[in-house]
SERO-853367 format. One record per residue: x, y, z of N, C-alpha, C in turn; residue number from 0. Coordinates in steps of 0.001 Angstrom, whole numbers, plus 500000, padded with zeros to 6 digits. Example, Ala and Ser with C-alpha at 12.3 -4.5 7.8 and 13.67 -1.06 7.14 Angstrom:
% SERO-853367
[[513190; 494310; 507800]; [512300; 495500; 507800]; [513200; 496700; 507800]; 0]
[[512850; 497750; 507080]; [513670; 498940; 507140]; [512900; 500030; 507870]; 1]
***
This chain:
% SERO-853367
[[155507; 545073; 614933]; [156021; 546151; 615763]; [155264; 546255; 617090]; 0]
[[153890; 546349; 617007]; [152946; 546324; 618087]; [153467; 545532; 619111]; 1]
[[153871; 543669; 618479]; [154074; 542282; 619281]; [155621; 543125; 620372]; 2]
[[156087; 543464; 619610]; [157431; 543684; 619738]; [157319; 545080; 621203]; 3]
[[156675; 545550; 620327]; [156673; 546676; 621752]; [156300; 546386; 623268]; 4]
[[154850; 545855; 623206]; [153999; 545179; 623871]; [155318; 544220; 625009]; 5]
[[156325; 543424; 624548]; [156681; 542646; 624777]; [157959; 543490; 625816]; 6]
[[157982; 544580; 625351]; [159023; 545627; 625777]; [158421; 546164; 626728]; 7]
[[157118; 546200; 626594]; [156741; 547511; 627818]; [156281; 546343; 628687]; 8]
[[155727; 545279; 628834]; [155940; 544353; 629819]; [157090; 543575; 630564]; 9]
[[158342; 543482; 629924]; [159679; 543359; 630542]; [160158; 544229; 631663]; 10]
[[159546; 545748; 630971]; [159958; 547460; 631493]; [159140; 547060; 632684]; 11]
[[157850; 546286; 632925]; [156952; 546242; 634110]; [157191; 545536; 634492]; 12]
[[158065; 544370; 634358]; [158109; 542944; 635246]; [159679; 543632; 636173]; 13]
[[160457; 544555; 635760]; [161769; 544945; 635987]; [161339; 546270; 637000]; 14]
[[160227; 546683; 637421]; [159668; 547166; 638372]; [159969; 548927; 637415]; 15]
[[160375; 548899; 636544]; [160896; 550535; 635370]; [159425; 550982; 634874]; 16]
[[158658; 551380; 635818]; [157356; 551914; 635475]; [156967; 553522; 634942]; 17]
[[158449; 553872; 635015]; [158323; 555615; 634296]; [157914; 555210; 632630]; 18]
[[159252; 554150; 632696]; [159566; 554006; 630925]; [158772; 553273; 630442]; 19]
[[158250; 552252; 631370]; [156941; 551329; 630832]; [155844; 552048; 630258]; 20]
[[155790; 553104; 631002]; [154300; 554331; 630621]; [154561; 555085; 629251]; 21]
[[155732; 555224; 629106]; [156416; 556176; 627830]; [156043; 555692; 626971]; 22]
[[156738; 554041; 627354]; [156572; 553466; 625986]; [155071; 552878; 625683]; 23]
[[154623; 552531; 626221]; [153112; 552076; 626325]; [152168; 553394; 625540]; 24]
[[152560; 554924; 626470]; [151779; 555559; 625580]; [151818; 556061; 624129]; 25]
[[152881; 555438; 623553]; [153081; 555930; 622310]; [152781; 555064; 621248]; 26]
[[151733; 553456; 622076]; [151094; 552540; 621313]; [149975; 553346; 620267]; 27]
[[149440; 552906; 619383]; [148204; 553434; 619007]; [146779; 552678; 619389]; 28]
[[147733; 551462; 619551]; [146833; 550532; 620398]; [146027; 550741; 622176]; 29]
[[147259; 551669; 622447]; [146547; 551598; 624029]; [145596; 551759; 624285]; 30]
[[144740; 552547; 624059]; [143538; 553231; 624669]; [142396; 552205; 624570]; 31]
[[142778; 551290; 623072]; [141110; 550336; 622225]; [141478; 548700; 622992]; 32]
[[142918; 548058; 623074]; [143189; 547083; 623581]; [142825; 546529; 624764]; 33]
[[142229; 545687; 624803]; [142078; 545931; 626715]; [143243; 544927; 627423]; 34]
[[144010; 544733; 626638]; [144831; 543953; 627237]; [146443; 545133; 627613]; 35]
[[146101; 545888; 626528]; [147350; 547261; 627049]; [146394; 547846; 628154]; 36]
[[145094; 547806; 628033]; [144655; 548866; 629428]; [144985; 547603; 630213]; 37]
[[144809; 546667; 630654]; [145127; 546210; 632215]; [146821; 546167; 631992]; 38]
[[147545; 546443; 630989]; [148824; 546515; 631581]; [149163; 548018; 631798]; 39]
[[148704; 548868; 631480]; [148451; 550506; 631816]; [147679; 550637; 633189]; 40]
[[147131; 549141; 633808]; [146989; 549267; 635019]; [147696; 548811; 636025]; 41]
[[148475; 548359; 635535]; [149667; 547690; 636677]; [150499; 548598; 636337]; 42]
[[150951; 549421; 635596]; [151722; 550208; 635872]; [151158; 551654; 636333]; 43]
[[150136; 551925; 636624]; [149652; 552576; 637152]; [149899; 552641; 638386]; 44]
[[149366; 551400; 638876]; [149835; 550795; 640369]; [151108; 550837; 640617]; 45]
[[152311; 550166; 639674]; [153755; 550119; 640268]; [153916; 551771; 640749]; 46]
[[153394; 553135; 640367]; [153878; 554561; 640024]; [153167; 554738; 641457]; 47]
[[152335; 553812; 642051]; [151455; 554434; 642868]; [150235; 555305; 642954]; 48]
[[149668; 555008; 641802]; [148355; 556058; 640969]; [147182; 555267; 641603]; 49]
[[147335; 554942; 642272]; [145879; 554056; 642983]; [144736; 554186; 642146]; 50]
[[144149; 555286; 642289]; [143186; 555874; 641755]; [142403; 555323; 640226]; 51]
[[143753; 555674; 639500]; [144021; 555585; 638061]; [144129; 554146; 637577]; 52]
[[144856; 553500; 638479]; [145175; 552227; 638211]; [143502; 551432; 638343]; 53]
[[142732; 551762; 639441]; [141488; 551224; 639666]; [140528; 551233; 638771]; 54]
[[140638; 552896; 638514]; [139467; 553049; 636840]; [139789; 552217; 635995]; 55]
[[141445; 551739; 635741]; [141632; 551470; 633989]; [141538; 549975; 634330]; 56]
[[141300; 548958; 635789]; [140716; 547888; 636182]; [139529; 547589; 636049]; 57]
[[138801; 548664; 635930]; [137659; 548498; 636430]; [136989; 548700; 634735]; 58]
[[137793; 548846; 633808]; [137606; 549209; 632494]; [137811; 547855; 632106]; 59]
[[138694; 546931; 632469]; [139307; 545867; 631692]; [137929; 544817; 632030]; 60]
[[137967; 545124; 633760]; [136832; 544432; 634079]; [135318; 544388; 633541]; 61]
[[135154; 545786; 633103]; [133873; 545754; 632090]; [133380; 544987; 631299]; 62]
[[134580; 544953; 630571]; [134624; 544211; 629481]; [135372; 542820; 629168]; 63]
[[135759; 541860; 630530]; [135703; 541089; 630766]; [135697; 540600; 632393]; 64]
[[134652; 540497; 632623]; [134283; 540333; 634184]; [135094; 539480; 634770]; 65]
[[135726; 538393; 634063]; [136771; 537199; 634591]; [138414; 537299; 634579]; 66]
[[138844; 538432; 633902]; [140080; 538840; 633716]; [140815; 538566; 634761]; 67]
[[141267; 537283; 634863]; [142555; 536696; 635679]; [143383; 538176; 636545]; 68]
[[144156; 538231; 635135]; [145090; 539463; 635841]; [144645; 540704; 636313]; 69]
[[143257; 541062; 635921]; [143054; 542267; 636352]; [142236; 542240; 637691]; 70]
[[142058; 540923; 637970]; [141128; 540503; 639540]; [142208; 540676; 640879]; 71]
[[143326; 540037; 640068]; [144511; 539503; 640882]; [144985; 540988; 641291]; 72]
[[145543; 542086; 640050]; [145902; 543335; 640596]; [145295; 544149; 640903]; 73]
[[144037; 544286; 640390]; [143527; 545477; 641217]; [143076; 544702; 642834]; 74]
[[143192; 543208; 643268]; [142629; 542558; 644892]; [144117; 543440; 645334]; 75]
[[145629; 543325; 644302]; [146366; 543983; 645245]; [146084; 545621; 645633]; 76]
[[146019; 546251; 644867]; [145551; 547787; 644921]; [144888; 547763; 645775]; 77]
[[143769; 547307; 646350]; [142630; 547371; 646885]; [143388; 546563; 648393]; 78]
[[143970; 545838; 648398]; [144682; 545584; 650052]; [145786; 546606; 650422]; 79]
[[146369; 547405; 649473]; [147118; 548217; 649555]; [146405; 549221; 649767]; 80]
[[145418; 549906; 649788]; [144879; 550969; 650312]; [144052; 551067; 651311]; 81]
[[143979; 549490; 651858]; [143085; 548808; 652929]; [141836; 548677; 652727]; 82]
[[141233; 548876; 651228]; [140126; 548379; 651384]; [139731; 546729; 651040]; 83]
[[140217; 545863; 652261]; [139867; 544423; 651915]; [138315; 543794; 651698]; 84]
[[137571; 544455; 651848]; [136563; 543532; 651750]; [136332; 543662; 649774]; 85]
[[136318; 544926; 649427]; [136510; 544529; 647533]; [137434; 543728; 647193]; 86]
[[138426; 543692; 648250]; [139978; 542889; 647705]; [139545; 541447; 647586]; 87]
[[138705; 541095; 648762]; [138123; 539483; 649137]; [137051; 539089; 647777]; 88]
[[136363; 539710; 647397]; [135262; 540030; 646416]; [136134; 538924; 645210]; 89]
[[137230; 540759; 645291]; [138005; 539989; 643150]; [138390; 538466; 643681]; 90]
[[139186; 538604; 644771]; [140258; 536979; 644875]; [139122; 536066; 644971]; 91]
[[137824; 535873; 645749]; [137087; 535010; 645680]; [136517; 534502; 643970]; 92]
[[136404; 536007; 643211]; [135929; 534989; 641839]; [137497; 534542; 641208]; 93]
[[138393; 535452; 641900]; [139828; 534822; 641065]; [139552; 533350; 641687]; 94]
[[139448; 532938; 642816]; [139771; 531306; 642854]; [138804; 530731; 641689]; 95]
[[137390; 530921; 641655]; [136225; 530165; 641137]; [136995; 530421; 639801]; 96]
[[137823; 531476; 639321]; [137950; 531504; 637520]; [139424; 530560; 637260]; 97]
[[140146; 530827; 638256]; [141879; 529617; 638328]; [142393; 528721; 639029]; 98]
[[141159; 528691; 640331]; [141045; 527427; 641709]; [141770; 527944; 641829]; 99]
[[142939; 527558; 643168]; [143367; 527945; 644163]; [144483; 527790; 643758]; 100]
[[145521; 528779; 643614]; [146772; 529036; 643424]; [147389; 529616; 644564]; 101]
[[148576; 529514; 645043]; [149228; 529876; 645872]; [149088; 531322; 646059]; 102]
[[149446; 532180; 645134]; [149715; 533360; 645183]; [148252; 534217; 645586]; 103]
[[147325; 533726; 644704]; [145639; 534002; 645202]; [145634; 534059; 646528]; 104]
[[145943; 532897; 646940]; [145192; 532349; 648919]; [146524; 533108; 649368]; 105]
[[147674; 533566; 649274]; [148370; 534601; 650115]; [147791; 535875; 649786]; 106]
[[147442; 536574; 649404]; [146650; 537987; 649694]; [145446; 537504; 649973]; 107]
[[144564; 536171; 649804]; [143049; 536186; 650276]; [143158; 536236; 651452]; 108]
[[144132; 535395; 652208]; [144222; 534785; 653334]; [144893; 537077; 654239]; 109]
[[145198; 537553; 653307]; [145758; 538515; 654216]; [144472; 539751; 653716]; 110]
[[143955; 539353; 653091]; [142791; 540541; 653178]; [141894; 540010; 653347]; 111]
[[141093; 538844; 654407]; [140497; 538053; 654867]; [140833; 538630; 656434]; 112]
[[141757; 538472; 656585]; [142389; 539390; 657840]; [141850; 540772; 658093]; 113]
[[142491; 541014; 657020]; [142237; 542532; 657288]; [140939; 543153; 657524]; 114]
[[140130; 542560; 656685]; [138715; 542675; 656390]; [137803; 542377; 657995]; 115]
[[138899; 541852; 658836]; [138236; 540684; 660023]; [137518; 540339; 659940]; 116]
[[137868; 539009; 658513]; [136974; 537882; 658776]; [137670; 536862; 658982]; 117]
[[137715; 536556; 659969]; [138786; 535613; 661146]; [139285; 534344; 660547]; 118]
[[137554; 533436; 660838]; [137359; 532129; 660247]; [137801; 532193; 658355]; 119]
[[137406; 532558; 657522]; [138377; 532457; 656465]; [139481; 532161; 655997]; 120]
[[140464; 533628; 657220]; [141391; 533910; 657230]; [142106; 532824; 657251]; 121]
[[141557; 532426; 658252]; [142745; 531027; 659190]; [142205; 529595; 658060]; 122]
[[141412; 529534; 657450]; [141140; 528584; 656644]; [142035; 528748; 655322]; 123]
[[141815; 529942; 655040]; [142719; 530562; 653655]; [144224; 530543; 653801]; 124]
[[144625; 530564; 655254]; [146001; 530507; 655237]; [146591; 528993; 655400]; 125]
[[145594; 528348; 656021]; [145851; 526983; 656432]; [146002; 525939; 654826]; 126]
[[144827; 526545; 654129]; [145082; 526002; 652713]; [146333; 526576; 651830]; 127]
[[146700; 528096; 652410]; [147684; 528364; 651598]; [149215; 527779; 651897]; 128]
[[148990; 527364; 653083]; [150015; 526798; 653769]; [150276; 525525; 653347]; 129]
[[149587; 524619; 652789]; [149203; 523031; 652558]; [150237; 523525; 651218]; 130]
[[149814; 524265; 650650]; [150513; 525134; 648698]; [151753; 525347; 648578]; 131]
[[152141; 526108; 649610]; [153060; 527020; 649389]; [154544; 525988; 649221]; 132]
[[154929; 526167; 648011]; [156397; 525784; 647708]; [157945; 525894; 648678]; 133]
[[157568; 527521; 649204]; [158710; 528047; 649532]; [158617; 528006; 650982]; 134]
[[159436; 527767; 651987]; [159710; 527881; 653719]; [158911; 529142; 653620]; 135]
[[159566; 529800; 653171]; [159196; 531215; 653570]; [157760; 531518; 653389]; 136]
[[156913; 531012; 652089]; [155843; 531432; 652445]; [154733; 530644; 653348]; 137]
[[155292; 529449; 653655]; [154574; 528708; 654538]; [154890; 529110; 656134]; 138]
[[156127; 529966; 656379]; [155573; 530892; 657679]; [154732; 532293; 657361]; 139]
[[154831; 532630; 656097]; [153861; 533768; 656256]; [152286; 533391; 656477]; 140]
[[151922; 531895; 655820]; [150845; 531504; 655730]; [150642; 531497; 657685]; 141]
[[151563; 530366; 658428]; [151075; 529963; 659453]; [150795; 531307; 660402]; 142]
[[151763; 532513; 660245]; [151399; 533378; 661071]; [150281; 534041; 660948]; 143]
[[149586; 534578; 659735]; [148463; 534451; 659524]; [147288; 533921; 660279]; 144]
[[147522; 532573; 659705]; [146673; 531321; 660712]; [146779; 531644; 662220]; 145]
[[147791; 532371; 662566]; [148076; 532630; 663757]; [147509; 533625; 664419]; 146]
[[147538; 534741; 663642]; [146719; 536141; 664216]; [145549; 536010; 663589]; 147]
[[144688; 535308; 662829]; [142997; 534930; 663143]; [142927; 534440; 664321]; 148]
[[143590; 533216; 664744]; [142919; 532444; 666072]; [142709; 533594; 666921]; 149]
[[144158; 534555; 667281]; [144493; 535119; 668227]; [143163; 536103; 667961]; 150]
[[143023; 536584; 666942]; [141785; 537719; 666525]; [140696; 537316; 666927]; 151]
[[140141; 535507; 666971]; [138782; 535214; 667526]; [138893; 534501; 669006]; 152]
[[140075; 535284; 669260]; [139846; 534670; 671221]; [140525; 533821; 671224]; 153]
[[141498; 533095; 670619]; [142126; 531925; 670651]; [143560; 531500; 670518]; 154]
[[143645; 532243; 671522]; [145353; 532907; 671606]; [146137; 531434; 671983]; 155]
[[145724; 530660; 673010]; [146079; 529039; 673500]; [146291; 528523; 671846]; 156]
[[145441; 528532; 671226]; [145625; 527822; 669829]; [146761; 528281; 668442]; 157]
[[146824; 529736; 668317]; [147196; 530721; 668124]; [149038; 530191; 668625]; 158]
[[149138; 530483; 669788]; [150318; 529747; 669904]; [150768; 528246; 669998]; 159]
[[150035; 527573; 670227]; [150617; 525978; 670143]; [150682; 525566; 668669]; 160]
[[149756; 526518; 667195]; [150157; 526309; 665865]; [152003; 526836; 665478]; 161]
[[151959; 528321; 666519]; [153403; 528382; 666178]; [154275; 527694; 667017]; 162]
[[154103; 527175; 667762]; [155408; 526638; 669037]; [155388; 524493; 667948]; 163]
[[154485; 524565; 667108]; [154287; 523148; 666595]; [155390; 523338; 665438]; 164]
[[155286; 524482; 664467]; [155962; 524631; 663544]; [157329; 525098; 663472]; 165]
[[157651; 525893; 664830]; [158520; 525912; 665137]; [159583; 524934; 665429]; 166]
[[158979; 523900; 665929]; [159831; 522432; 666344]; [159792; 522045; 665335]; 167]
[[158821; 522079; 664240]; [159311; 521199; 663199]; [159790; 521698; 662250]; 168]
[[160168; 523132; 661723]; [161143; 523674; 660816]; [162164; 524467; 661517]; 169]
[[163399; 524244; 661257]; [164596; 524393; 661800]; [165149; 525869; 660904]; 170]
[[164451; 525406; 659444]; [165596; 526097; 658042]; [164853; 527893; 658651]; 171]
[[166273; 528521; 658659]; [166644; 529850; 658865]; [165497; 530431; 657824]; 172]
[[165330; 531617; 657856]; [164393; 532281; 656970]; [163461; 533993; 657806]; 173]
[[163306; 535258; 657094]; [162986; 536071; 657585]; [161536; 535712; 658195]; 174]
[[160595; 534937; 657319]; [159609; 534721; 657735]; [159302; 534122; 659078]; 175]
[[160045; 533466; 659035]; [160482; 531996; 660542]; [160761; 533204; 661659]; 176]
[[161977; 534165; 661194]; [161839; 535074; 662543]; [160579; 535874; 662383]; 177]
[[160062; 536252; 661542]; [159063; 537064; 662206]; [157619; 536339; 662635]; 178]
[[157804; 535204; 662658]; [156831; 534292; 663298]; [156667; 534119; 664380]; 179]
[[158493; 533705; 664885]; [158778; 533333; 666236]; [158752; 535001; 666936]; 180]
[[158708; 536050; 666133]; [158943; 537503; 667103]; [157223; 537516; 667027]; 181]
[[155734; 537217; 666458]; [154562; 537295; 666748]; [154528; 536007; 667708]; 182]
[[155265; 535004; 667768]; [154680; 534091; 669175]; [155175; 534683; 670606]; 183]
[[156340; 535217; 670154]; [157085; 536149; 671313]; [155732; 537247; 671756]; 184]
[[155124; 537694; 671002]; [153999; 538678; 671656]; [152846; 537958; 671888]; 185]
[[152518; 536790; 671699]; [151069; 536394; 672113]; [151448; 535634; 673292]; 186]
[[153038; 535696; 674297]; [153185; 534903; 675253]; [152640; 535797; 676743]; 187]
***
């Protein structure tokens, strides 16, 4: 019954239904002792917008396992979502050392590397995330990135000849692509 529920209230969270995810989650007997229902009582914390709440019951999972993949990964998002990047840089840095470099990691490192203004990273983290990334789309989110570090350490000449390069060489339509070409449009 537990397997079964468990399996329910994570569907309820992958389907973004974070009222009913909580309902059902709290009526585990398991929740409170599991630490694997507390880091999913922390992402849905987060989907509700409980910042706060979501951080403690991270920071609980994290106690008691300092390497917790998923709970590095969501609370680095919580923590870029409320702008505090430099803890955000912290989790994703041991997330790479605990899963190496996954795509999804180096797109929030690479954007709370930014945020954090730490320039040189940034543009390294995006440049590697860019080498990764599967999808068009996230390989312009990567390059613009790469784009507003240069521009962030004085290096606006560089800054644009990375986007006016990628531009010539990807054609395929995509939101990212325009909002690349609308940040080269402002560094002209």
């Amino acid at each position: 019954m537990e397997g079964d529920r468990r399996t329910r209230v994570r569907a309820l969270a992958a389907e973004e239904q974070w009222t009913e995810a909580k309902e059902l989650l709290e009526t585990s007997p398991d929740a409170e002792r599991d630490i694997e229902w507390v880091a999913l009582a922390a992402e849905i914390e987060a989907g509700l917008g409980q910042h706060e709440r979501a951080l403690e019951l991270y920071q609980r999972v994290l106690d008691e396992r300092p390497r917790h993949p998923a709970a590095l990964y969501n609370r680095a998002l919580v923590l870029v979502d409320i702008g505090q990047f430099e803890e955000a840089v912290s989790d994703l840095e041991e997330l790479v050392e605990v899963e190496g470099e996954l795509e999804d990691t180096l797109a929030v490192l690479a954007e709370a590397y930014l945020g954090a203004e730490f320039y040189v990273p940034a543009w390294l983290c995006a440049r590697r995330w860019e080498a990764l990334a599967e999808e068009n789309g996230a390989r312009w989110s990567a390059r613009t990135i790469a784009a507003r570090a240069l521009d962030a350490m004085g290096r606006r000449d560089d800054a644009r000849a990375l986007l006016d390069e990628a531009i010539l060489l990807s054609r395929e339509a995509c939101e990212e692509r325009d909002a690349a070409i609308a940040y080269r449009e402002e560094l002209s």
